[in-house]
C-alpha positions as CSV (number, residue, x, y, z in Angstrom):
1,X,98.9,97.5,88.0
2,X,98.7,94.9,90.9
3,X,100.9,92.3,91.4
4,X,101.1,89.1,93.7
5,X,104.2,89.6,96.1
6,X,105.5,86.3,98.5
7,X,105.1,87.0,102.0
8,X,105.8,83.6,103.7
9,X,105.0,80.6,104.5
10,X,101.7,80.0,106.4
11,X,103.2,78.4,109.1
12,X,105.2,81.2,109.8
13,X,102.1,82.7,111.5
14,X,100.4,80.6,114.4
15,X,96.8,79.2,114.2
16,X,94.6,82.5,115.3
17,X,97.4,84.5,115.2
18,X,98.9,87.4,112.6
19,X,101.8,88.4,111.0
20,X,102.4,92.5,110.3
21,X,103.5,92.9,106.8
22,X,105.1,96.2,105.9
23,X,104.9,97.3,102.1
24,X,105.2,100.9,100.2
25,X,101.2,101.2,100.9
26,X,101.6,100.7,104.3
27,X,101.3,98.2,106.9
28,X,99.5,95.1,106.1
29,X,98.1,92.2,108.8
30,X,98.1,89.2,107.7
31,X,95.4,87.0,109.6
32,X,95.7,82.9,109.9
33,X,92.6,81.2,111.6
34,X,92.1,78.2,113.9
35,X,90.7,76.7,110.4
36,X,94.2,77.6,108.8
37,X,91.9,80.3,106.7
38,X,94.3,83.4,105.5
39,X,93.0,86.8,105.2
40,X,94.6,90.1,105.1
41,X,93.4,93.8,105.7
42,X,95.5,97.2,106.2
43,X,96.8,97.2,109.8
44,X,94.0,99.9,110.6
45,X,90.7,100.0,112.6
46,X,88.6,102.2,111.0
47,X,87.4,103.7,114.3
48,X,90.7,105.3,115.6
49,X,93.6,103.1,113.2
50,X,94.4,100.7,116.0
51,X,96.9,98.0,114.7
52,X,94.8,94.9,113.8
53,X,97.6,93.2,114.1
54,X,98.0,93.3,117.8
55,X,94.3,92.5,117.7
56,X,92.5,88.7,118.9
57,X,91.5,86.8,116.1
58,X,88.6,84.6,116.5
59,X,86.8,82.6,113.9
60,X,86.7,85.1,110.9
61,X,86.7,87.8,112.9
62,X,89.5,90.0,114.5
63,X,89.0,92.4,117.5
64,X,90.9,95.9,117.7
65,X,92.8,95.8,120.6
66,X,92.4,99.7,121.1
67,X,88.2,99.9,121.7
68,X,87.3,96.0,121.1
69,X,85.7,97.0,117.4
70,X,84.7,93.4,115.3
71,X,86.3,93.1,112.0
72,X,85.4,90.7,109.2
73,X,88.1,89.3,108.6
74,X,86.7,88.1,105.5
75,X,85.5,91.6,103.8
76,X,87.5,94.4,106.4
77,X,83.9,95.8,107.2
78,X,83.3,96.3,111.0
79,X,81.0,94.2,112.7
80,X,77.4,96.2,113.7
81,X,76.1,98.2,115.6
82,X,79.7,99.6,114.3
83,X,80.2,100.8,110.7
84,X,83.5,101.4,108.9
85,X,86.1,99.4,106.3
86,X,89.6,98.1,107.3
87,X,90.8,98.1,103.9
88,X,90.3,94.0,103.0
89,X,93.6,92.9,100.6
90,X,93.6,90.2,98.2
91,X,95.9,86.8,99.4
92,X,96.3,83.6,98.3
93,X,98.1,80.7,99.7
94,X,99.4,77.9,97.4
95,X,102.0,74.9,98.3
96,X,102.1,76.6,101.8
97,X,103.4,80.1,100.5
98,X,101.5,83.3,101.4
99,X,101.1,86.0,99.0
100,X,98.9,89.3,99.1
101,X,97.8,91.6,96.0
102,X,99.0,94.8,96.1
């Protein structure tokens, strides 16, 4: 059964930024655009599980800092001509507060 669990508050993580979140399934990044959108996917490319987290974030996108691999920020799927799934986790922000499905 999944449950929502509080992670912060959204401006604990700076405008294109992200915030490593580390829970019993394993690391979580936690994503916050220029447009103060929140996303979240498991802190690991599909390509060679380089740490999102360390990754640019730009528009609804995140870039793996390891080989340059496009995420979507939006659905975890890498951007073509590459093909793979980041693992995309349900978040939520109300009154400010971040919290992530797991």
């Amino acid at each position: 059964m999944s449950t929502w669990h509080e992670i912060g508050n959204i401006q604990d993580i700076p405008q294109r930024a992200s915030r490593l979140v580390q829970t019993e399934e394993g690391d979580i990044a936690v994503f916050r655009t220029s447009n103060d959108d929140v996303f979240a996917l498991a802190d690991r490319c599909p390509h060679l599980g380089g740490p999102l987290s360390q990754g640019i974030v730009h528009d609804a996108t995140v870039t793996c800092p390891l080989h340059q691999w496009k995420i979507d920020l939006k659905s975890g799927e890498a951007i073509a001509p590459d093909e793979g799934c980041a693992g995309h986790i349900p978040v939520k922000v109300e009154s400010n507060i971040i919290y992530i499905e797991l």
